[in-house]
N, C-alpha and C positions, 0 to 999 in steps of 0.2 A: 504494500500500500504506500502510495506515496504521502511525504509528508506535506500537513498544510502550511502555505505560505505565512499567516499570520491565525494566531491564535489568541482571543479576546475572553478575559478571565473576567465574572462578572460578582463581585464580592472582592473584597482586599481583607477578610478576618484571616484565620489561621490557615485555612483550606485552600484560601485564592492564592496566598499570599506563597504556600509552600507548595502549589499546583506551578506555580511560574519557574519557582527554583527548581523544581523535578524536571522542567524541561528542558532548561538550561542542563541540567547533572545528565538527565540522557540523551545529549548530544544536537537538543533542536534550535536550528541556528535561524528558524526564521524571525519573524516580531511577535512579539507578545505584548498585550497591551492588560492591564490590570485595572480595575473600572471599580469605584467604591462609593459605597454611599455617603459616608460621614467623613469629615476636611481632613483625619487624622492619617499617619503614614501606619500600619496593619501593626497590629498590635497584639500580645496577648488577652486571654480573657480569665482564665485561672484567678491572676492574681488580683482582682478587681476587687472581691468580696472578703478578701482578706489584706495584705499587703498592702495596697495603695488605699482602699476604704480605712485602715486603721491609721494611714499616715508615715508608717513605717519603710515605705519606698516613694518616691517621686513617681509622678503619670511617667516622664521620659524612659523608666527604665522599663516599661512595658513594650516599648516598641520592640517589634520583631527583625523588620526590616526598615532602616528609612530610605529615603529618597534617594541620598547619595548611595547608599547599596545597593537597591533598584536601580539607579542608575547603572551601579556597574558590573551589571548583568543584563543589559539592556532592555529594560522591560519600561515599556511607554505609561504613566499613570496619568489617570483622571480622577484624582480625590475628591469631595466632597459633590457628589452630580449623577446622585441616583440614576439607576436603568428603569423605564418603564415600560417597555413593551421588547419583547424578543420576535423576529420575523425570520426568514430563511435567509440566511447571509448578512441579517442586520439587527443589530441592536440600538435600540431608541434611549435618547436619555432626558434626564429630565429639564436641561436646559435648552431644549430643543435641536440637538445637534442628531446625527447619528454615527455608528462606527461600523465601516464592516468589515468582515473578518472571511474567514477559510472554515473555524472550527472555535465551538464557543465551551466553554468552562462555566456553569451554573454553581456559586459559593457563596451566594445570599446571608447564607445563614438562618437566624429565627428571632424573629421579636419577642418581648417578655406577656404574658397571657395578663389580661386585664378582667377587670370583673365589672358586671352590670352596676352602673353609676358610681364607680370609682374617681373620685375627685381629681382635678389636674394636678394637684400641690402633692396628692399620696404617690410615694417613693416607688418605683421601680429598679432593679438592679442587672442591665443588660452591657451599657455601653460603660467608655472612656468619661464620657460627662454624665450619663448616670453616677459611677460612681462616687462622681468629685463635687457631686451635688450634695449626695447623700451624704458625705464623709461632710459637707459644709452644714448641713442640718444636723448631725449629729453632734458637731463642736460647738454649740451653745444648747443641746439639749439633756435633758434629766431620765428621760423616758424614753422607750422604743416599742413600736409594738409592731411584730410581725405574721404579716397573713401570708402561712405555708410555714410548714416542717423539713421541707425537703434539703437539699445539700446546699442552694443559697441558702435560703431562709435561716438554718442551721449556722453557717460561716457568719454570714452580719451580724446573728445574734451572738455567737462567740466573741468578734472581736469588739461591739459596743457595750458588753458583759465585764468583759476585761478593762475595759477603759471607765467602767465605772456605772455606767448605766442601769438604771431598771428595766429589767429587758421583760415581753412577754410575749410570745410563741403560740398563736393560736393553730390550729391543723385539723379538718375535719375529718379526718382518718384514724383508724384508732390506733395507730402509730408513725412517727416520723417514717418517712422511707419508704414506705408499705409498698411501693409499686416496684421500686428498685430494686429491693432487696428480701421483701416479702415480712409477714408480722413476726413471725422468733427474731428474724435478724435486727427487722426497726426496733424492736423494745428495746435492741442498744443503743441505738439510737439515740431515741429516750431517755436513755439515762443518762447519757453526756449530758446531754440538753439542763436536765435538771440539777446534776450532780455541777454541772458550771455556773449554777445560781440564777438560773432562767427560769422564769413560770410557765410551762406548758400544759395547755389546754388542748385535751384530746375530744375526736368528735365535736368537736365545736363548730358551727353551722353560722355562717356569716350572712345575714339576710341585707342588711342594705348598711350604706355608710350614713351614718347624721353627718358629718362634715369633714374636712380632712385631717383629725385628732380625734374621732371617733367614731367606733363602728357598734353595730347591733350583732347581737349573737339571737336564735333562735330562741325564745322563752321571753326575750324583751333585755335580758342583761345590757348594757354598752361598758365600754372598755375604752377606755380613752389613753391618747400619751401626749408625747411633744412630740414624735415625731411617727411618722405610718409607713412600713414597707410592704409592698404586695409580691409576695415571690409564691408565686403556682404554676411557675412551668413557664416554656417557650414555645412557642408554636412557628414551623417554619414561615421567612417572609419568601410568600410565593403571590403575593396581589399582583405583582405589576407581570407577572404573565397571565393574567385574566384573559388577553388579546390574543394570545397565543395560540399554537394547537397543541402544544404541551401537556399532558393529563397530571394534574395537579390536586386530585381529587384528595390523596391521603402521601403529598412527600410528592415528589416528582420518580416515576417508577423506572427503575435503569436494571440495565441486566448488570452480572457480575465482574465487568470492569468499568461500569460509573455511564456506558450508552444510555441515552435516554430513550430511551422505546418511542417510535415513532417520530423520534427527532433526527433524522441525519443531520451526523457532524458535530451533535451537542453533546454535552457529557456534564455529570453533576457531582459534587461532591458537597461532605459536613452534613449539616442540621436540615437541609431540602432533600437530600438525597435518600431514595429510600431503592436499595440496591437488592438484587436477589441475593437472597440468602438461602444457601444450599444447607445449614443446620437447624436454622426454621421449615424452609421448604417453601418460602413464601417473600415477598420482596418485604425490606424491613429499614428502619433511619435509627441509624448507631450515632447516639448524641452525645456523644464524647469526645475529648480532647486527641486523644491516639488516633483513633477512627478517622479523624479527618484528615490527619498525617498518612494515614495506610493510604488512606481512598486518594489521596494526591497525587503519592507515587503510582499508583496501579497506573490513574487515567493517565498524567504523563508520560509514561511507557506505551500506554497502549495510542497514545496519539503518532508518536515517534514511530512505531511500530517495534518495539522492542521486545525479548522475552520479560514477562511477566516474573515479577520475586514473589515465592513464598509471602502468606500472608500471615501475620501475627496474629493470636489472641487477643480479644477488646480486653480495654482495661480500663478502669477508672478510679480515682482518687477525691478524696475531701479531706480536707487539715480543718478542725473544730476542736476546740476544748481542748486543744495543747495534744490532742492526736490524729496523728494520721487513718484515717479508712482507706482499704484499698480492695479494691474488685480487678478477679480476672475469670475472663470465660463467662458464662452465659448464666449467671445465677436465676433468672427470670424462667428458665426453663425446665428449673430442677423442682423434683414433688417430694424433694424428702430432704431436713435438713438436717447435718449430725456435728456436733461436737471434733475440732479434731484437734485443739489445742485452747489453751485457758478454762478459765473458770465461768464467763459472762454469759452463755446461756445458761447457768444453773444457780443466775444470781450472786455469782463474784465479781471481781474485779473485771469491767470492760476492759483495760488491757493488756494483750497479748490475748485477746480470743479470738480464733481464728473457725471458721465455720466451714463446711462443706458444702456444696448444693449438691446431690445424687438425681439423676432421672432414671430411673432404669437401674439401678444401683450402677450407673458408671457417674463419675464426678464431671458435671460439667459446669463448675463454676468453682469460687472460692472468693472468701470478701473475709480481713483480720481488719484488725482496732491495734494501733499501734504493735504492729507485727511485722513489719518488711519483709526478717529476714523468713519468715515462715510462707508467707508468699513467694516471695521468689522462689523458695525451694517447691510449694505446690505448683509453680508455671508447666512443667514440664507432664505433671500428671495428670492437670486436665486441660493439659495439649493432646493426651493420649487416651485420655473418657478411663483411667486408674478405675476397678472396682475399691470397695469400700475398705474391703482389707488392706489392702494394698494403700491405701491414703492413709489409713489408721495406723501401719506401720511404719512412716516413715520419721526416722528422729533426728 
């Protein structure tokens, strides 16, 4: 297959931004041009709701790549000048310009999920100025109250916890995590949460906001603070191909090296891309940090026409309450969860427990609470679906 002349990467977050440099690593010397929505040079996102929200880094050190490194890799950017519509060999942007291209990169990303009459003032935690908003309302504030349990939600309230705040954590679930990690696992969850002096409110049903420092809970309660964060998930930003023929129904659907079905020439990667997966059996959107690092190199190879590398194990990470969680393999899949180190599912110490997922009694996942080195040593065994013995025996 020949390669294409110019290649228009349409996102500059972690996905776009390491879709460009894969090209350049395998060998394609055409143009690549990098297209983003917000003024900033590509950035990480990890450390938003930890490190730079707590003040402990500068925004600068988040950048990934700036401009002069872009530059010197020749990659052409259009920062802050959203895409609005995608056509056959052209992309539309929002200042009326267009660009066209040979072969496009879909790396959008995902917006932060809002809730029915959530006020403009209450906090969201997605971007570079999200953050540095939040971190600016939390430095004159006494209070915090967070709507979601989940691994932001978790992280803000860790680090405005530590800096002194009353923090309080509402989650209509009946545990933090529950989706990611299933209810034995979030009950650890849980206990950080509380065990780091945070009030958590389980099953708590949020019915409307009275204003942007208080909201209503189910029964009539309200809950007020100085300051409101909404963290319930992100949903990919796929609007501005409304115009498209793109099917966008759930993720944008690609086969297993990031094609976009029915799109010749396009390819997607990160938080839009929902790519076939051969261990679901079904196309699926791995919204993690690694994930969109794998899915870079793949597509960039396969635009190049390169062989294809081995592809990793998902993995994913959250630092709260002075510990690390870490996930590998496919914990979401597993119907039976077992003990394979510490004490935290039988009501001791959260860390150093490290949990099993089995499906089938083959291990196809693994998520520890300040454990590294015990994860690391699990990578290999459910890379290879280890039965349960065999996980149980290893020291």
């Amino acid at each position: 297959m020949a390669q294409p002349g110019h290649v228009a990467v349409i996102g500059a977050g972690l996905g776009g931004v390491r879709t460009a440099e894969q090209l350049r690593s395998a060998g394609f010397e055409g143009a690549i041009s990098l297209v983003g929505a917000e003024p900033h040079a590509p950035y990480d996102r990890p450390p938003l709701s930890k490190q730079v929200l707590t003040g402990a880094w500068a925004a600068e050190r988040v950048v990934l790549r700036d401009l002069a490194a872009l530059a010197e890799i020749d990659v052409d950017t259009r920062f802050g000048v959203p895409a609005v519509a995608l056509h056959e060999g052209t992309v539309e942007l929002a200042d009326g310009t267009t660009l066209d291209a040979d072969a496009f990169v879909i790396a959008t990303g995902a917006d932060p999920r809002r809730l029915p009459g959530q006020p403009e003032e209450v906090h969201t935690l997605r971007t570079l100025d999200d953050a540095l908003s939040l971190r600016a309302a939390l430095a004159g504030a006494k209070s915090l109250l967070v709507v979601g349990g989940g691994f932001i939600g978790a992280e803000v309230a860790s680090g405005a916890a530590g800096q002194g705040l009353r923090v309080t954590v509402i989650e209509a679930a009946r545990v933090p995590c529950e989706r990611a990690l299933g209810p034995e696992v979030g009950v650890l969850c849980g206990r950080l949460i509380t065990e780091g002096g945070v009030e958590l409110r389980l099953g708590a049903t949020l019915t409307r906001f009275v204003d942007a420092h208080t909201v209503e809970l189910a029964g009539g309660e309200q809950v007020t603070a100085d300051v409101v964060l909404v963290g319930i998930g992100a949903a990919p930003a796929l609007g501005w191909l409304s115009r498209s023929d793109v099917d966008v129904t759930n993720g944008i659907a690609c086969d297993a090296s990031g094609r976009v079905l029915g799109a010749p020439g396009v390819w997607a990667v990160g938080d839009v891309a929902a790519w076939a997966d051969p261990v679901r059996g079904k196309h699926f959107r791995h919204e993690h940090w690694t994930s969109a690092v794998d899915q870079a190199t793949v597509v960039a190879r396969d635009i190049v026409g390169a062989e294809p590398q081995p592809r990793g194990l998902p993995y994913f990470w959250s630092d709260q309450f002075g510990l690390k969680i870490q996930g590998i393999g496919h914990p979401d899949l597993g119907d039976t969860v077992v003990r394979l180190k510490g004490e935290g599912l039988a009501g001791g110490a959260v860390k150093g427990t490290v949990a099993g997922y089995f499906a089938d009694e083959r291990l196809v996942g693994v998520v520890g609470f300040g454990a590294a080195k015990w994860v690391a040593r699990y990578r290999a065994l459910v890379g290879k679906g280890a039965d349960r013995a065999e996980a149980l025996a290893l020291e």
